[in-house]
C-alpha positions as CSV (number, residue, x, y, z in Angstrom):
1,X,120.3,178.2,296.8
2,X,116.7,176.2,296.7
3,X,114.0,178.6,295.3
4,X,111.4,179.6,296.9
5,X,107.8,178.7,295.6
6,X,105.9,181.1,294.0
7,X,103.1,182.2,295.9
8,X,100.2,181.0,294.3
9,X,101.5,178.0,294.5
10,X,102.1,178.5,298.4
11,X,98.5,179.9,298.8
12,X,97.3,176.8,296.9
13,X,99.3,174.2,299.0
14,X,98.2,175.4,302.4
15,X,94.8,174.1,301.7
16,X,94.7,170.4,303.1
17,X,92.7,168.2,300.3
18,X,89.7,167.8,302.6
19,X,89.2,172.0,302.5
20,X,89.5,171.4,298.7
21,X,86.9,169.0,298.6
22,X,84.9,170.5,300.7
23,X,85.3,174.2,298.9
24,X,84.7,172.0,295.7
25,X,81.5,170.3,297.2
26,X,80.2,173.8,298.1
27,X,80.7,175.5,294.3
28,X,78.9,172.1,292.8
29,X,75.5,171.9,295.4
30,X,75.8,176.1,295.1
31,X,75.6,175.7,291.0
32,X,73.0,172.7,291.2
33,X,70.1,174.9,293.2
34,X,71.3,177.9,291.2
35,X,69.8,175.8,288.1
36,X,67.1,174.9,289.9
37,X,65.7,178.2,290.7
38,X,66.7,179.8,287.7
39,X,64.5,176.9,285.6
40,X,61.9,177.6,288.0
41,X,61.7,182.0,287.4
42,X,60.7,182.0,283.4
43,X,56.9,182.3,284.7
44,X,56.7,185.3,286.8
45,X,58.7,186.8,284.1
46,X,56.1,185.5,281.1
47,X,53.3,186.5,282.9
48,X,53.1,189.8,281.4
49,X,53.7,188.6,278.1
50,X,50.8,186.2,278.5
51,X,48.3,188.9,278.9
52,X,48.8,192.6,277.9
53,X,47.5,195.8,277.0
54,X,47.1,195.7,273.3
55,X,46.0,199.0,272.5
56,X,49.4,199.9,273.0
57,X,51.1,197.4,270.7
58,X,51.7,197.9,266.9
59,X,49.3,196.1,264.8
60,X,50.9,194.2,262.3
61,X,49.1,194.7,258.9
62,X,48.8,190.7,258.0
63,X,46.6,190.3,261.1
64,X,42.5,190.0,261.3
65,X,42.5,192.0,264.3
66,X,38.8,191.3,265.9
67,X,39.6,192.6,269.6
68,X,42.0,195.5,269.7
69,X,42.5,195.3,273.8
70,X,43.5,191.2,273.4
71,X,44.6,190.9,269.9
72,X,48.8,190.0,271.0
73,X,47.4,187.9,274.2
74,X,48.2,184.4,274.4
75,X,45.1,182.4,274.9
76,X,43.4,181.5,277.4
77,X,45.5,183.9,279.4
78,X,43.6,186.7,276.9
79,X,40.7,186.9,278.9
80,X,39.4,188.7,281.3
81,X,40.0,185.9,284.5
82,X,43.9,185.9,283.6
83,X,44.9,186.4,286.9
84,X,42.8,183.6,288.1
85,X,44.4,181.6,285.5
86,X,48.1,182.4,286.2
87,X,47.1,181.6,290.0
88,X,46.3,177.9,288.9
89,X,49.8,177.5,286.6
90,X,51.5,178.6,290.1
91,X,49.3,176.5,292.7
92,X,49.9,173.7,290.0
93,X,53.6,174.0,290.8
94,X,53.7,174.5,294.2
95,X,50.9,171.7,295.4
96,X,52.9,169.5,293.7
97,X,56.1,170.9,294.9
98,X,54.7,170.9,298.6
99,X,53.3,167.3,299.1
100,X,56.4,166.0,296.5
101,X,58.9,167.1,299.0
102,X,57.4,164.9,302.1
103,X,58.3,162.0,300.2
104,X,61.4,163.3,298.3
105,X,63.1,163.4,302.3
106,X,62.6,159.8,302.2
107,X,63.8,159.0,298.8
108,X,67.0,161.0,299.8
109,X,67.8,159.0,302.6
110,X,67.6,155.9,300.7
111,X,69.1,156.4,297.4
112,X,72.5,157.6,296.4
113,X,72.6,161.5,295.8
114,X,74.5,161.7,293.1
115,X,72.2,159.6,290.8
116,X,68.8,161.1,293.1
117,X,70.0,164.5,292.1
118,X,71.3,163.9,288.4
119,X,67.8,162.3,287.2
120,X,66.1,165.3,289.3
121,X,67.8,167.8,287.3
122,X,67.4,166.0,283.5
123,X,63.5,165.8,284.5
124,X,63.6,169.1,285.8
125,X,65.2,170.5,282.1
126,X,63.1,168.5,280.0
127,X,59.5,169.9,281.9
128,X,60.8,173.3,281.6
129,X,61.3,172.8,277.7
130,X,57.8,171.4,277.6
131,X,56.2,174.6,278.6
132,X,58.3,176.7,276.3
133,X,57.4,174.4,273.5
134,X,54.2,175.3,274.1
135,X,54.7,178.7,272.1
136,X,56.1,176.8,269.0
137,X,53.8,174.6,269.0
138,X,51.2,176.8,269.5
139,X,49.2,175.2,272.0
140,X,46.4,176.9,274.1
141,X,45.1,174.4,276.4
142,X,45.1,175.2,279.9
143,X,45.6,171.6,280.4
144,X,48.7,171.5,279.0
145,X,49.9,174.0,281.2
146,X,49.0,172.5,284.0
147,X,49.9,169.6,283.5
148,X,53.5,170.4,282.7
149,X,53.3,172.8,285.9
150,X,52.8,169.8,288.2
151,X,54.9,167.3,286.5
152,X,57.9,170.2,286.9
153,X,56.8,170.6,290.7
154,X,57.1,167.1,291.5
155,X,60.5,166.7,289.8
156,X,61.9,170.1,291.4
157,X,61.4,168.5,295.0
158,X,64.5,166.5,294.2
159,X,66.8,169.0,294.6
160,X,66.7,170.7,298.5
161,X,66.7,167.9,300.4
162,X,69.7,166.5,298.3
163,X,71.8,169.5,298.5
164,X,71.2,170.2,301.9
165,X,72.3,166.7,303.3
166,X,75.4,167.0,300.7
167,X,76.5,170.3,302.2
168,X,75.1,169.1,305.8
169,X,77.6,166.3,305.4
170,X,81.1,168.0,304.6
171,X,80.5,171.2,306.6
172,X,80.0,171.2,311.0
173,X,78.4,173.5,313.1
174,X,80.8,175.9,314.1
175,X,80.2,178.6,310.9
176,X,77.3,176.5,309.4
177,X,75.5,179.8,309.3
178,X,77.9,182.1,307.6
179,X,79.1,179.2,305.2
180,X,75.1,178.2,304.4
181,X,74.2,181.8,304.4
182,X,76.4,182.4,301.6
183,X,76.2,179.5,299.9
184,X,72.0,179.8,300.0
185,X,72.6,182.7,297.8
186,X,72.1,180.4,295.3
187,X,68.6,181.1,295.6
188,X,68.5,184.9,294.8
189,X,71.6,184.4,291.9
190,X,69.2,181.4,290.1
191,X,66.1,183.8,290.6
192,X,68.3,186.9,289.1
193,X,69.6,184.6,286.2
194,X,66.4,182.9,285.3
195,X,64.9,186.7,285.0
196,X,67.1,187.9,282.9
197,X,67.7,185.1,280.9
198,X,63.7,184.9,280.6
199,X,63.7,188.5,279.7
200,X,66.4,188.7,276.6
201,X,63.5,186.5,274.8
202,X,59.9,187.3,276.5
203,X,59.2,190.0,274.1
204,X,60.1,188.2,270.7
205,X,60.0,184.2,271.3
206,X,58.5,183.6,275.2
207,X,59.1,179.5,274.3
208,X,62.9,180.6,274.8
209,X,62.2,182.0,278.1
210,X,61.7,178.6,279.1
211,X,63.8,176.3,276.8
212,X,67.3,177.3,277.3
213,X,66.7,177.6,281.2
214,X,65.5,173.5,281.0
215,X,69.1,173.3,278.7
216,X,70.9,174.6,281.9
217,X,69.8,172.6,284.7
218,X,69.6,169.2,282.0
219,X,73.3,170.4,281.8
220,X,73.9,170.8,285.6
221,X,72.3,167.0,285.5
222,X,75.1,165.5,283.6
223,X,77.6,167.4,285.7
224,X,76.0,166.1,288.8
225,X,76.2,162.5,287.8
226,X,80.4,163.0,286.8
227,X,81.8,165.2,289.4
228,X,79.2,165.1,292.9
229,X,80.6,163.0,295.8
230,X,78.2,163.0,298.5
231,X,80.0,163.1,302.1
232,X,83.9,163.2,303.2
233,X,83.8,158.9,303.0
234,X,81.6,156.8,300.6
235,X,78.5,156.1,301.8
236,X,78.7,152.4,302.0
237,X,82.1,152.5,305.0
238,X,79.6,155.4,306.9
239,X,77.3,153.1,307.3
240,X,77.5,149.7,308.0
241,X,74.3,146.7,307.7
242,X,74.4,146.9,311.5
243,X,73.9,150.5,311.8
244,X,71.2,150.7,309.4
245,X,69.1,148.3,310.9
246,X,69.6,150.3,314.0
247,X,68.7,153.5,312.4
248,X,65.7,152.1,310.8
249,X,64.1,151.3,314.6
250,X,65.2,155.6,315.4
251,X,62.2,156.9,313.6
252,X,61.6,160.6,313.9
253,X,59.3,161.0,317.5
254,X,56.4,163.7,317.4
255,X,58.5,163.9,320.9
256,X,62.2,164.2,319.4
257,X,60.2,166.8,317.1
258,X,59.1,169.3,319.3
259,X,61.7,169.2,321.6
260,X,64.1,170.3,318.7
261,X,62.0,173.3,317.6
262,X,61.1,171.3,313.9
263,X,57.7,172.4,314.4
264,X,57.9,175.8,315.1
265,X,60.9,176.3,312.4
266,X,58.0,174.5,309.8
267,X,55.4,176.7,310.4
268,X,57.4,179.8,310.6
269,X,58.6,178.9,307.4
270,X,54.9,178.2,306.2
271,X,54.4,181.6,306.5
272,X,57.9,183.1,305.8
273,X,58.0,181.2,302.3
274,X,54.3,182.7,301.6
275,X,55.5,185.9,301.6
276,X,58.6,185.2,299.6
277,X,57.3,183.2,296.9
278,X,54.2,186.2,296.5
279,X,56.6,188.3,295.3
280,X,59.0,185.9,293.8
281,X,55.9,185.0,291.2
282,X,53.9,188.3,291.3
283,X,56.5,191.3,292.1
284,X,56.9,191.0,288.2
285,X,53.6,191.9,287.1
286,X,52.7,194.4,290.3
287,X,56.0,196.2,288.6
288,X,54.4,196.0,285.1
289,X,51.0,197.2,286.6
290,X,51.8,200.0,288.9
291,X,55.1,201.6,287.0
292,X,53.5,200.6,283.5
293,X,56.9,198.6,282.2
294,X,57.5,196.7,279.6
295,X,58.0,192.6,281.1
296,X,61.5,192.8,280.4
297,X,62.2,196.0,282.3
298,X,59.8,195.0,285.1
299,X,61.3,191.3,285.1
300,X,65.3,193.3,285.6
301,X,63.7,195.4,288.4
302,X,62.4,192.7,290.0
303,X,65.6,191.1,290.6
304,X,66.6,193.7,293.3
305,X,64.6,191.8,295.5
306,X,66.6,188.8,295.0
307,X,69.6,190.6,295.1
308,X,68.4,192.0,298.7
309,X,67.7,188.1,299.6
310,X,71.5,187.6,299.2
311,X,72.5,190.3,301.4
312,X,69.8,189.2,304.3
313,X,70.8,185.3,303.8
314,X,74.4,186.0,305.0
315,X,73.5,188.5,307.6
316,X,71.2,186.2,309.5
317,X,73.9,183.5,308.9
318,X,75.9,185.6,310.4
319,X,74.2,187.4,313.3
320,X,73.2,183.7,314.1
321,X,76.4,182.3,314.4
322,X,77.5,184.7,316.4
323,X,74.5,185.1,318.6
324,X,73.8,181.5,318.5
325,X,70.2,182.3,318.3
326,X,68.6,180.9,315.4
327,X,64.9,181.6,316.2
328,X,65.8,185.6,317.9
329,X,67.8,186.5,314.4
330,X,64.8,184.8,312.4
331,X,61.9,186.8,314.8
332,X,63.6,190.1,314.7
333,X,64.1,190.2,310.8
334,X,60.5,189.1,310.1
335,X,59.1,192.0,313.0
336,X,61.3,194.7,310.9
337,X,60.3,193.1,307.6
338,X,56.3,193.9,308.6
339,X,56.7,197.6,307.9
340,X,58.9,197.4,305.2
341,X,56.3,195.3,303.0
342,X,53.6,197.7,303.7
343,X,55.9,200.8,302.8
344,X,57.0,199.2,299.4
345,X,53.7,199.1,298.6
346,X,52.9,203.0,299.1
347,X,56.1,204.5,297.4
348,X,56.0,202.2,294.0
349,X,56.0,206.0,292.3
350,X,59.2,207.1,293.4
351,X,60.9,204.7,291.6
352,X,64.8,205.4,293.0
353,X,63.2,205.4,296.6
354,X,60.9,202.2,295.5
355,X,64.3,200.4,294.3
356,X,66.1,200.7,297.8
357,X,63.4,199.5,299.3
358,X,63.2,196.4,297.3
359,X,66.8,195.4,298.6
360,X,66.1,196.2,301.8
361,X,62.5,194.3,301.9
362,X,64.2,191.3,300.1
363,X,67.0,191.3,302.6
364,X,64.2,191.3,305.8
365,X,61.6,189.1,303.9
366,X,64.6,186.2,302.3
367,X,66.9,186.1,305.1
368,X,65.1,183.9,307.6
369,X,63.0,181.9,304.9
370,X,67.5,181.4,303.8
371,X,68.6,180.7,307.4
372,X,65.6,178.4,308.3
373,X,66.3,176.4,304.7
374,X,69.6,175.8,305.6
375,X,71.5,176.3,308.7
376,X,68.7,175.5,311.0
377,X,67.4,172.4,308.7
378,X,71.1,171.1,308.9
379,X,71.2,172.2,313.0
380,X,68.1,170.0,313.6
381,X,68.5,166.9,311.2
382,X,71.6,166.3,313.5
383,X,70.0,167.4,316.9
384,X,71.0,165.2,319.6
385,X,67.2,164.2,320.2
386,X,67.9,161.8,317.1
387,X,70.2,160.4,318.3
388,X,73.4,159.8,316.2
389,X,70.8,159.1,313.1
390,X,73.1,161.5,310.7
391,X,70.8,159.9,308.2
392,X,67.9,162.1,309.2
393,X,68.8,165.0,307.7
394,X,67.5,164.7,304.3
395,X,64.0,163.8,306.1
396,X,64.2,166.9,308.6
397,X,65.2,169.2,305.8
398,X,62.2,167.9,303.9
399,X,60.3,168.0,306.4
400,X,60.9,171.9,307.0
401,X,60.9,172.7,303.2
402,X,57.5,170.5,303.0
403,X,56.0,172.6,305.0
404,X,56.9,175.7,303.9
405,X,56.2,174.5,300.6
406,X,51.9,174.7,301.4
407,X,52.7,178.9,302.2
408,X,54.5,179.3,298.9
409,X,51.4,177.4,297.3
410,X,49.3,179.6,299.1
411,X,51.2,183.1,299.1
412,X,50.7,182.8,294.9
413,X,47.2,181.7,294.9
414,X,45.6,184.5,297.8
415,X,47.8,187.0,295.5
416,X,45.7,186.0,292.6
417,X,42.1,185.8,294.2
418,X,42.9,189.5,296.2
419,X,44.6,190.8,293.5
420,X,41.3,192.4,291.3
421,X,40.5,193.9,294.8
422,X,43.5,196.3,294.8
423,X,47.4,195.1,295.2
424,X,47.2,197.0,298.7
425,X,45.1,194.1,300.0
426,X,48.2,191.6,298.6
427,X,50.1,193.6,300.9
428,X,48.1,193.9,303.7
429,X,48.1,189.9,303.2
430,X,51.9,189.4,303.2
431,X,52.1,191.9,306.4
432,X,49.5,189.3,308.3
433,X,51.9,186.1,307.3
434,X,55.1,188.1,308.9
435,X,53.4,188.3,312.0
436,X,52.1,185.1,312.5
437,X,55.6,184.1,311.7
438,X,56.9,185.5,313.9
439,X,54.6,184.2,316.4
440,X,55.3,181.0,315.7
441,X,58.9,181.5,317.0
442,X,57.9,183.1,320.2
443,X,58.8,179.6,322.3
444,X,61.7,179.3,320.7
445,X,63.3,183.0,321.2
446,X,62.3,182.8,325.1
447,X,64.5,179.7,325.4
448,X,67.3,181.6,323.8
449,X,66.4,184.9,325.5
450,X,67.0,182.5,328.9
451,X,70.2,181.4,327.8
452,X,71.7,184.3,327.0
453,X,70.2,185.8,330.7
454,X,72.4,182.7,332.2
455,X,69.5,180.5,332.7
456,X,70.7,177.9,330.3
457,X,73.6,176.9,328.5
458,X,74.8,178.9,325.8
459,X,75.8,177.3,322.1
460,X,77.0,178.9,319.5
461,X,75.6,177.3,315.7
């Protein structure tokens, strides 16, 4: 009598090889922009270390104390414009990051991923390790900092565009939303990990902070160049010499633009991305300020933001695949996530109370900024208005992600000029960008609103 097979082994051989490859595919790109993010959190979480009360810190008996409020500061963060000065290490990162990535689409298109991703991520690892070296080498220069800051936000462009068109490539529209949705969790895990990774050494060795998150996405580099295969066939039998002459006459229209909704998605995300990377750079300090925390316990609390972001990426994906109304689920999220911000900011004293309302304003404030970054960037790189140029995607994506690069430069920098004013006018800041996000999308969710009335055909994705 034959035996039958186990079932593991039945579970593992109904999967065709493509699904394999593909679940494969996703796990890889999901780990790459985890590393990415999580190289990118250390700062937020240093912040506090930077500059701190010192009146409440034991004085070691070896030290010439000559200022007992900045005595533990790290120069120049020790004076009194600190906030000002932690505005220009993020706006030095961002800028960069923001006019990198209109030129990192177009580097993606035309370079293999593999190698565009793997140098990315090496670069990306040995910036990071610059800035933590900074503390053993004891170096106080602004400059420096700054420097390092916009070299990082240059290299870090390499990365969305990439794993966007990767995933874009393996993966159709049917469940792009729920599959992306999940998969953009990435985002919140690498911001979680890099916090608490940051925080094991902020309050003894800060340099570590940043070292041994540039280890891990240097790491994530080599396994990039060994294991990443960029689409289901190599790139070389997708496209032929003919077709890539024909592609270069398809340049993206200002026409084919607008009539796919690029534009409004860009600047909804302008405003979108603000708001998230405000608290994704200052939430750890607000914590520290308000609730008087030490930076490790206010860079853990922190995270349930970004654990709210994971919950509200897959519900938009969801919701929007079912709905098939990208712009309505986006809209409605960002009109709920209004009120939300401006109540966070009124019960930080209840601090049970104050944590559920950090998932549930992550969830509101991340889960279009995750469904615009990924499901709609991969639904409009291959909109029919382009015309079969598949290629497009990197560009579109970075395109998108450029734009709503200039919020998140600008959403850290407004933080730190209002900030000395009182952290209610932050929020009263963040409140403003939801709304004009939203209206940004108001063309876009009366098409859909027609659609599902009967006026127009309905599409699912």
């Amino acid at each position: 009598m034959k035996s039958s097979l186990a079932p593991g082994i039945r579970l593992i051989t109904n999967f065709s090889r493509d699904s394999w490859y593909r679940g494969f595919i996703l796990i890889l790109t999901f780990l790459f922009y985890t590393a990415y993010h999580l190289s990118r959190k250390p700062i937020s979480i240093v912040k506090s270390e930077l500059h701190r009360n010192c009146s409440n810190v034991i004085q070691p008996k070896d030290i010439n104390i000559t200022n007992n409020v900045t005595w533990c500061d790290w120069p120049p963060f020790d004076q009194d414009n600190y906030q000002t000065l932690f505005g220009v290490l993020d706006n030095c990162f961002l800028v960069a990051y923001a006019i990198g990535m209109f030129f990192s689409g177009i580097f993606g298109e035309r370079l293999p991923l593999r190698y565009y991703l793997s140098i990315g991520m090496l670069m990306s690892g040995l910036f990071t390790c610059l800035f933590g070296l900074g503390f053993y080498w004891n170096i106080h220069s602004l400059g420096y900092y700054a420097f390092v800051q916009v070299m990082n936000g240059l290299v870090q462009t390499t990365g969305w565009p990439a794993v966007v068109a990767c995933v874009g490539n393996w993966f159709g529209k049917g469940k792009r939303g729920f599959i992306m949705g999940v998969w953009n969790s990435h985002t919140s895990v690498g911001n979680i990990l890099g916090s608490l990774i940051a925080g094991v050494f902020v309050s003894t060795a800060w340099g570590l902070s940043f070292i041994v998150p540039g280890i891990i996405i240097a790491c994530t580099g080599v396994l990039c160049f060994f294991f990443l295969v960029e689409s289901e066939f190599p790139r070389e039998l997708l496209i032929s010499s003919a077709s890539c002459k024909l592609q270069k006459q398809r340049i993206l229209s200002p026409l084919s633009m607008k009539k796919s909704g690029v534009v409004e998605f860009s600047l909804c995300l302008l405003f979108a991305k603000l708001v998230s990377y405000t608290f994704l750079y200052w939430l750890p300090l607000y914590i520290s300020n308000v609730a008087h925390f030490e930076a490790k316990e206010a860079g853990d609390m922190s995270t349930l933001f970004d654990v709210g972001g994971i919950l509200g990426g897959i519900l938009a994906g969801l919701v929007s695949d079912y709905t098939g109304g990208r712009a309505s689920t986006c809209c409605v999220m960002l009109v709920v996530a209004a009120p939300m911000v401006s109540v966070t900011s009124y019960i930080r004293l209840i601090i049970r109370l104050w944590s559920s309302m950090l998932l549930l304003c992550g969830a509101l404030v991340n889960g279009p900024y995750a469904l615009i970054t990924t499901a709609v960037s991969a639904d409009l790189g291959t909109h029919e208005s382009l015309k079969g140029n598949a290629r497009a995607l990197s560009t579109v994506t970075a395109i998108i992600d450029g734009t709503g690069s200039i919020g998140a430069a600008l959403g850290p920098l407004l933080a730190g000029v209002i900030s000395p004013t009182g952290w209610n006018n932050v929020f009263y800041m963040l409140i403003s960008a939801d709304v004009l996000a939203c209206l940004f999308l108001s063309r876009l969710v009366y098409k859909e609103a027609q659609r599902w009335c009967g006026c127009g055909p309905r599409a699912r994705g």
